[in-house]
C-alpha positions in Angstrom: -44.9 160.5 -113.0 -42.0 159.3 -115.1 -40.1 161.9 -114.0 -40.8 160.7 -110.0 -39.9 157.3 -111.1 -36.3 157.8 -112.1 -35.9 160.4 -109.0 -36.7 157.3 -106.5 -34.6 154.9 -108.9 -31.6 157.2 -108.7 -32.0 157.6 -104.9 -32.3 154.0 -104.4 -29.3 152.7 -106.2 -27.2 155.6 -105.0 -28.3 154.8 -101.3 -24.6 154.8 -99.3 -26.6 152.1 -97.3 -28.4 150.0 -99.8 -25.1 150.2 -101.8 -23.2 148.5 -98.9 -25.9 145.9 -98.6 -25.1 144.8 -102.5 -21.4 145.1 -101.7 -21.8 142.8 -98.6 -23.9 140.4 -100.1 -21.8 139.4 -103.1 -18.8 139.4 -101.1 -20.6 137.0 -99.0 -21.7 135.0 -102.0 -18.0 134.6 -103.4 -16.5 133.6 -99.9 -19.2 131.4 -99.4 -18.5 129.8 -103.2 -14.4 129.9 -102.6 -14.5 128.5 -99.3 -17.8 127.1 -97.6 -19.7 125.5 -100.9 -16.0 123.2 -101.6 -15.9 122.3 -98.1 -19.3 121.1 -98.2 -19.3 117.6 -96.1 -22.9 115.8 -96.9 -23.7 113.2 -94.0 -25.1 110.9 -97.0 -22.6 111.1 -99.3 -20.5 108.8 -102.1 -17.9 107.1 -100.1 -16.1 104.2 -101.5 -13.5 103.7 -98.0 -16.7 103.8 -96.0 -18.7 101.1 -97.7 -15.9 99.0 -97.8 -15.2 99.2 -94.4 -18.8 98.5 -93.4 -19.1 95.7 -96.1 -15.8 93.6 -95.1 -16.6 94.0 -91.3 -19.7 92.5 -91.5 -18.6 89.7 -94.1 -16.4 88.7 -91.4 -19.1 88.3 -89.4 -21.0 86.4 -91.2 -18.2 84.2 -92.8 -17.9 83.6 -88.6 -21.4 82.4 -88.3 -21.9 80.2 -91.2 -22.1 76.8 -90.0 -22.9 77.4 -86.4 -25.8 75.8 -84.8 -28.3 79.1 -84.8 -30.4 77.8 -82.2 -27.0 77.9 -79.4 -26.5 81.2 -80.4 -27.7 84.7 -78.7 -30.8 85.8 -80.5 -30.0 89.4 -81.1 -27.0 87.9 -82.6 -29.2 85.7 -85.0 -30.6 88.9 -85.5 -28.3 90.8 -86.6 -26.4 87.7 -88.9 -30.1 87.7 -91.0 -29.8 91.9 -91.6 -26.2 91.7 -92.6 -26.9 88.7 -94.8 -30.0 90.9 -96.6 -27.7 94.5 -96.3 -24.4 93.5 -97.7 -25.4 92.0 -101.3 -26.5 95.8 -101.7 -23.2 97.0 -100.2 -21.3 94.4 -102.8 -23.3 95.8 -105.4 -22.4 99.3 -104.5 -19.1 98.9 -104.6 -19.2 97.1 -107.9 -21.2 99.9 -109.6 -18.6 102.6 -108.6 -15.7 99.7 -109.7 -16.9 99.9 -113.2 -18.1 103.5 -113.2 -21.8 102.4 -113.8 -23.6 105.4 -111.7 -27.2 104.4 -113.3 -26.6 101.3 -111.6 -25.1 102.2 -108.4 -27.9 104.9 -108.0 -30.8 101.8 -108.2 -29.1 99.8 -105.9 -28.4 102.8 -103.7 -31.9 103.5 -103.9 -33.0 99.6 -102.3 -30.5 100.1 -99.7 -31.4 103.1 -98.3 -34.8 101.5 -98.3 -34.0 98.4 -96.7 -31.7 100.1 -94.0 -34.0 102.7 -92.8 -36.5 99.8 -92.4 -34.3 97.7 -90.6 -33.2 101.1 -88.3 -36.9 102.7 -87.9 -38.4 99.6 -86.6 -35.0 98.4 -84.5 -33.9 100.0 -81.3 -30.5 98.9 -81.1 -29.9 99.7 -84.3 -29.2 103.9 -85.1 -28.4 106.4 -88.1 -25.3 107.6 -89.0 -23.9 108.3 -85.9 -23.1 112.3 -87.3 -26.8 112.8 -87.0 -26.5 112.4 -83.6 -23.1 114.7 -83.3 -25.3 117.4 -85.0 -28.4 117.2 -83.1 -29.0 114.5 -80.6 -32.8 115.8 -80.0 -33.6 115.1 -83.7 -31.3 112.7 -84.5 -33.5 109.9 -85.3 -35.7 111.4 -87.2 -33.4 113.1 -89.3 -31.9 109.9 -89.9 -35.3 108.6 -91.0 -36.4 111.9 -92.9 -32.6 111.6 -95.2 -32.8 108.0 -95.9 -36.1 108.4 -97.2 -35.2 111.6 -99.3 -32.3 109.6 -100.3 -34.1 106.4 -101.3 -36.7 108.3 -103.7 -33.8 110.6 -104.5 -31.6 107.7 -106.0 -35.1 105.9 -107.5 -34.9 109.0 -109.4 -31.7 109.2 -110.7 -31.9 105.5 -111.8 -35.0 105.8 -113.9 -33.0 109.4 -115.3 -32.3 110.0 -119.3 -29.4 112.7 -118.0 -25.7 111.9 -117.7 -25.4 111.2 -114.2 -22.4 112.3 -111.4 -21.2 112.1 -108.0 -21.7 115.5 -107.7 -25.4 115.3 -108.5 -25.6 112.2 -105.7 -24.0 114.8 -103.2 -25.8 117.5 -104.3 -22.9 119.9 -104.9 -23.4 121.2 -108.3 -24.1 125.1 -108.4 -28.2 124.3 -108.8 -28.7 121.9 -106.3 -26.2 124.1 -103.8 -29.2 126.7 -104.2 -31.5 124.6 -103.3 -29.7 123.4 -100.0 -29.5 126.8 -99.6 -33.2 127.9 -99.8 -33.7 124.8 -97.6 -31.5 126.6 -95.0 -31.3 130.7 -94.4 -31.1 132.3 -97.5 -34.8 132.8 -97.9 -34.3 134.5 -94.8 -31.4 136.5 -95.7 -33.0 137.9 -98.6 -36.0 139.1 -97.2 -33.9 140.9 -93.8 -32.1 142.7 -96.8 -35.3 143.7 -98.3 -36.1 145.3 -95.0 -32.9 147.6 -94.7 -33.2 148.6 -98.4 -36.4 149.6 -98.0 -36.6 150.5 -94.5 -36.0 154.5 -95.1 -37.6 155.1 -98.9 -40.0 156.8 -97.4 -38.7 158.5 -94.2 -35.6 159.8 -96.4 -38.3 162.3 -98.5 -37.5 164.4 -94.7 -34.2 165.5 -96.2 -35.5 167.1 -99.4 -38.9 168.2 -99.4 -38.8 171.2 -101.4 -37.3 168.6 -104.5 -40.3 166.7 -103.7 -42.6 169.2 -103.5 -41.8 170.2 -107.2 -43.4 167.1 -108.2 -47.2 167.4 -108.1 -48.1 163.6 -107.6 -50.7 162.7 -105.0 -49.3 160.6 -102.6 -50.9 157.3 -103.1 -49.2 157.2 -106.2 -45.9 158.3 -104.2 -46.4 155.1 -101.8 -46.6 153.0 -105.2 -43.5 154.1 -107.0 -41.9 153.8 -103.8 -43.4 150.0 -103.8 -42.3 149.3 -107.5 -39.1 150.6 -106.7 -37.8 148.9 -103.5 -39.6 146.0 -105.0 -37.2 146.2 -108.2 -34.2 147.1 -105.3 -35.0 143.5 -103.8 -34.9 141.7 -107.3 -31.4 142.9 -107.3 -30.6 140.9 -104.7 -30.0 137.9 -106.8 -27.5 139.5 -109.0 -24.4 139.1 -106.5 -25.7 136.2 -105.8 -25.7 135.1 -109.2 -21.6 135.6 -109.3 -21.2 132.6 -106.3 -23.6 130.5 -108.2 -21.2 130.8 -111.3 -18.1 130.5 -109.1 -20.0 127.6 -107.7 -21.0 126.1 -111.2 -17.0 126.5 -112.3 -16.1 124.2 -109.7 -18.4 121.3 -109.5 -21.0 122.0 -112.4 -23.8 123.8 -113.0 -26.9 120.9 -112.6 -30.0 121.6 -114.4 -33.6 121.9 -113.7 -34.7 118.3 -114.8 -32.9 117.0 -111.7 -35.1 115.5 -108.6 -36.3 117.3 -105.9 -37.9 115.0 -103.4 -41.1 116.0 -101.5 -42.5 114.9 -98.2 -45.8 113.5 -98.5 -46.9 111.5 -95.0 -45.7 108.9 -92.4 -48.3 106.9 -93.0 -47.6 103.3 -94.9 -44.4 104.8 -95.8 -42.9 101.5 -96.1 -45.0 101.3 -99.9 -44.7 105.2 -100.7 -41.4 106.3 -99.4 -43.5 109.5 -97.5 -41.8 111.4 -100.6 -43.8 112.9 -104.1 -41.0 113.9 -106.6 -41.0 117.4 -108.1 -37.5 118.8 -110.5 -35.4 120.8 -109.6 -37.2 123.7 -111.7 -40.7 123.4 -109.8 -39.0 123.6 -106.7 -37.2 126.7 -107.8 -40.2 128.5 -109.5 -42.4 127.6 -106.5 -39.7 129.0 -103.9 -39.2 132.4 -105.8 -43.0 132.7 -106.0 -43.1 132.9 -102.5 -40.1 134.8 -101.6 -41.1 137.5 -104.2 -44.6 137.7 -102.2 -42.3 138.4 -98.8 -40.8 141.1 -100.4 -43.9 142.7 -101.2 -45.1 142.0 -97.7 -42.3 143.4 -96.5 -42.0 146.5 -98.3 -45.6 146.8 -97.8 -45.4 146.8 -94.2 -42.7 149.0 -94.3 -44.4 151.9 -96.2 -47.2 151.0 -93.7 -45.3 151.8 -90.8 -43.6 154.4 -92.1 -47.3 156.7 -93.1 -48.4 155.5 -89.5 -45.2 156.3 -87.3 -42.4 157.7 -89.5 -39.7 156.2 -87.4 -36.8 154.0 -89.0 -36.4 152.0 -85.9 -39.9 151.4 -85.6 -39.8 149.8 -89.5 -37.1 147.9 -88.5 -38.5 146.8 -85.0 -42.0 145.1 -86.5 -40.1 144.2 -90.0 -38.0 141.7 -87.7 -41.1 140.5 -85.4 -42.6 139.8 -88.8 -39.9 137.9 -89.9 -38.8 136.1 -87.0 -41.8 135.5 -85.3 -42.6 131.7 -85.7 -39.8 131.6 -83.2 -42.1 132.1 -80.4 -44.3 128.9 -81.3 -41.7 127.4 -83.5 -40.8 123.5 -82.0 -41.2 119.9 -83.1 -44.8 118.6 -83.5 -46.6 121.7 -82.8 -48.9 121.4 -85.7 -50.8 118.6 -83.4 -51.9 121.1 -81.3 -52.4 125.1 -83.0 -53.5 125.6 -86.8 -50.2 126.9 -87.4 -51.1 127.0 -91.6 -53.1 129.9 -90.7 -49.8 131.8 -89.7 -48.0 134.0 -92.3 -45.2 134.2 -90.2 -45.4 129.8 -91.0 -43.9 130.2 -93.9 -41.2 132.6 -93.9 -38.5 129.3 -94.0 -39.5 129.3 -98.0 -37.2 126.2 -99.0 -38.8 124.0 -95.9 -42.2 124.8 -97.2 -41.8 124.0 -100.6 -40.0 120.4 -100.1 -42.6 120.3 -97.1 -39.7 119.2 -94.2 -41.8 121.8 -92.1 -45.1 119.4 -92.6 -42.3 116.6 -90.8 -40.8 119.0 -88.2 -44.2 120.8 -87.2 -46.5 118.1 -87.7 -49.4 120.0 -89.5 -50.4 118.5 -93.1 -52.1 121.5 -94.6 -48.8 123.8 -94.5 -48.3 123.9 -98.1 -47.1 126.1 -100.4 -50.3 127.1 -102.1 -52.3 128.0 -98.8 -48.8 130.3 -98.3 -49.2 131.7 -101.5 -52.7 132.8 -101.0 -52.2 134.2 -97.4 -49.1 136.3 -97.9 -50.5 137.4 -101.2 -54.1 138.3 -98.9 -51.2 140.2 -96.2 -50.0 141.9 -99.0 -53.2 143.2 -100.4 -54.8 144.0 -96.9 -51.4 146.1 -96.2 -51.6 147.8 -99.7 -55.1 149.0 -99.5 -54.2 150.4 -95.6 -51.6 152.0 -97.0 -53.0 154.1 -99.4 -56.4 154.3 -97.3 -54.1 156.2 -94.9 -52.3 158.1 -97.1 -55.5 159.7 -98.3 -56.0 161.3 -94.9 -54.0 164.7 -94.8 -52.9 164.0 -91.2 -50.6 161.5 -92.6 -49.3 163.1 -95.6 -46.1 162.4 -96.8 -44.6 166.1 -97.3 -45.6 168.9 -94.8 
C-alpha cells in the first residue's frame, strides 16, 4: 500500500500537465501581484481631492442660501440645502481627521456618513451613488451602491471601535490579506477548483499506459480509487503554494493585514436603517470558513472525477460534467431568483465560495437560507454519496480498473 502511495505521488507531481498548471498559476499570481493588485482602483476609497471638492461645492451652496426667504425658494432646492447642511459637518470632519493623521477618528466619522448618505440616496430618487457604479454596471447599480455603503458604514464602525494600528491601506482594503479576500469574493474560488479538475482529470485513465507496473501491485481497487483521492486531493492543496509567492509579493508592497481585521456580513434588508443589514465576522473566520468550503469542492470534484472515470473512462467526458458541475448555477443564476426556486438546495449554489461566506449571494439571489453551513452539509452529503458510488462500482469486475 505504501509502496502504491509514492507510485501515484511520483506520477502526480511529475505530470507534464499538472506541472504546467503549477507553473501557470504562480506566474499568474506574481503578474497579478506586480501589476493588477497596485493598480487596484476601489470605488470607495480614501480620497482627500475628492472630499474636498464635494465639501467646498456644496459650502458654496449653502453659504448662497443662508439668509434667503425658504419659503420663495424651489422646494427640491430646500431640499437639498437641509442634506448638505446635515452631510458636510461629516465631510469637514473627514478632512480634519486625515489633516492631523487621526485614522481612529476619521474611520468613526466615516462610518456616520456613509450612514447618513446611503439614507439620504436609498430613500431619494434624484439623488444616486457614486456615479462609477453606474459606469460598471448600470442594471445593478443602485443596489450596489446601497449594498457598499452599508459594508462600508459597519466596515468603518469597526475600525473605530479597533485596538490595531490602523491604515489607509486597511480602509481600501489593499493589504495582502484583505486582497485575498476580494479575491475569494471574486473568481479565485473558481479558479482553484477548474485546476483541481485538470490535475485530477486523468489519475485514473493514465493507469492505460502502464498496466503491467500496475499490475505488480496486488491492491484491490477500492483502495486504488482512494489513494488516487488522497493524492489528487494533496495535488489540489498545492494549489495555494504559488499562490502564496503573490500574497508575499502583495504583503511587500502594501502590508500584510492580519486576521483580527473586519469582515462585514450581510444579514437582511429589513429595518436596516437600526442594523446596517451587516453582522461582523474577522478576517480569520471568513478565511477558515471559505477554505472549509473550497476544500469540500475539491473533494467533490475529484470524487466525481474518479466517478466518471470507473463509469466511462473518457478524459473528455471528466472534463465535460466537471465543468457542468462547476458552472452550472449559470443556467438559473440572475437577480432575485431566490423569491421564486429553493435555490439553497443547489450544490452547484455555492460554488462562488467568497459570495457565500460574506452572504452577497443572500443580496443578489434573494434567498435567506443560502448559508455557508447548509453548503457545508450538502457538498459534504455530494461528496459522500459520490465516494460510496465510487467504490460500489469499483467492486463490480466489469468496471475494473486494470484489464
Amino acid at each position: 500500500m505504501w509502496g502504491y502511495l509514492k507510485f501515484e505521488f511520483k506520477q502526480f507531481f511529475t505530470n507534464k500537465k499538472n506541472l504546467a498548471i503549477y507553473f501557470l498559476l504562480a506566474f499568474a499570481a506574481i503578474f497579478y501581484a506586480i501589476k493588477i493588485a497596485p493598480a487596484y482602483d476601489p470605488i470607495e476609497k480614501v480620497d482627500r481631492e475628492e472630499i474636498e471638492a464635494r465639501y467646498l461645492t456644496r459650502q458654496e451652496f449653502i453659504d448662497g442660501m443662508e439668509g434667503r426667504d425658504l419659503r420663495d425658494v424651489h422646494p427640491m432646492t430646500v431640499e437639498a440645502f437641509y442634506m448638505f447642511s446635515d452631510v458636510n459637518p461629516l465631510d469637514k470632519k473627514r478632512l480634519e481627521t486625515l489633516d492631523a493623521g487621526d485614522l481612529k477618528n476619521y474611520a468613526q466619522v466615516t462610518s456616520d456618513w456613509y450612514f447618513l448618505t446611503n439614507y439620504m440616496t436609498y430613500y431619494n430618487e434624484h439623488i444616486s451613488y457614486n456615479a462609477r457604479y453606474y459606469v460598471k454596471d448600470r442594471e445593478m447599480a443602485d443596489a450596489k451602491g446601497f449594498y457598499n455603503s452599508l459594508e462600508q458604514y459597519v466596515r468603518y464602525g469597526a475600525y473605530a471601535d479597533a485596538d490595531y494600528e490602523l491604515s489607509i491601506n486597511q480602509f481600501e482594503q489593499r493589504t495582502a490579506l484583505q486582497t485575498v479576500e476580494r479575491l475569494l469574493i471574486g473568481p479565485l474560488p473558481v479558479i482553484l477548483i477548474i485546476c483541481t479538475l485538470l490535475l485530477a482529470i486523468d489519475i485514473v485513465t493514465k493507469d492505460r499506459l502502464h498496466p503491467s507496473v500496475l499490475k505488480g501491485f496486488p491492491i484491490a481497487d477500492w483502495k486504488r480509487l482512494l489513494v488516487k483521492m488522497f493524492v489528487a486531493f494533496i495535488g489540489s492543496i498545492a494549489l495555494f503554494i504559488p499562490l502564496f509567492i503573490g500574497f508575499i509579493i502583495i504583503g511587500m508592497q502594501a502590508g500584510f493585514g492580519h486576521f483580527q481585521l473586519p469582515s462585514p456580513v450581510f444579514t437582511t434588508t429589513v429595518q436596516w436603517q437600526q442594523n446596517g443589514s451587516f453582522d461582523m465576522m474577522t478576517l480569520g473566520t471568513f478565511f477558515a470558513q471559505s477554505v472549509s468550503l473550497l476544500l469540500l469542492w475539491f473533494i467533490v470534484v475529484i470524487g466525481v472525477v474518479l466517478l466518471c472515470s470507473v463509469l466511462f473512462r473518457q478524459e473528455m467526458v471528466n472534463l465535460a460534467i466537471g465543468l457542468l458541475l462547476i458552472f452550472g448555477e449559470k443556467f438559473y443564476l440572475s437577480r432575485g431568483v431566490g423569491y421564486f426556486w429553493d435555490i439553497e438546495h443547489y450544490p452547484t449554489s455555492y460554488i462562488q465560495i467568497g459570495k457565500i461566506v460574506s452572504k452577497y449571494q443572500n443580496f443578489y439571489l434573494a434567498s435567506d437560507p443560502l448559508n455557508y453551513l447548509l453548503g457545508i452539509q450538502l457538498l459534504a452529503i455530494v461528496a459522500g454519496i459520490v465516494l460510496i458510488l465510487t467504490l460500489v462500482i469499483s467492486l463490480n469486475k466489469r468496471f475494473k480498473l486494470i484489464k
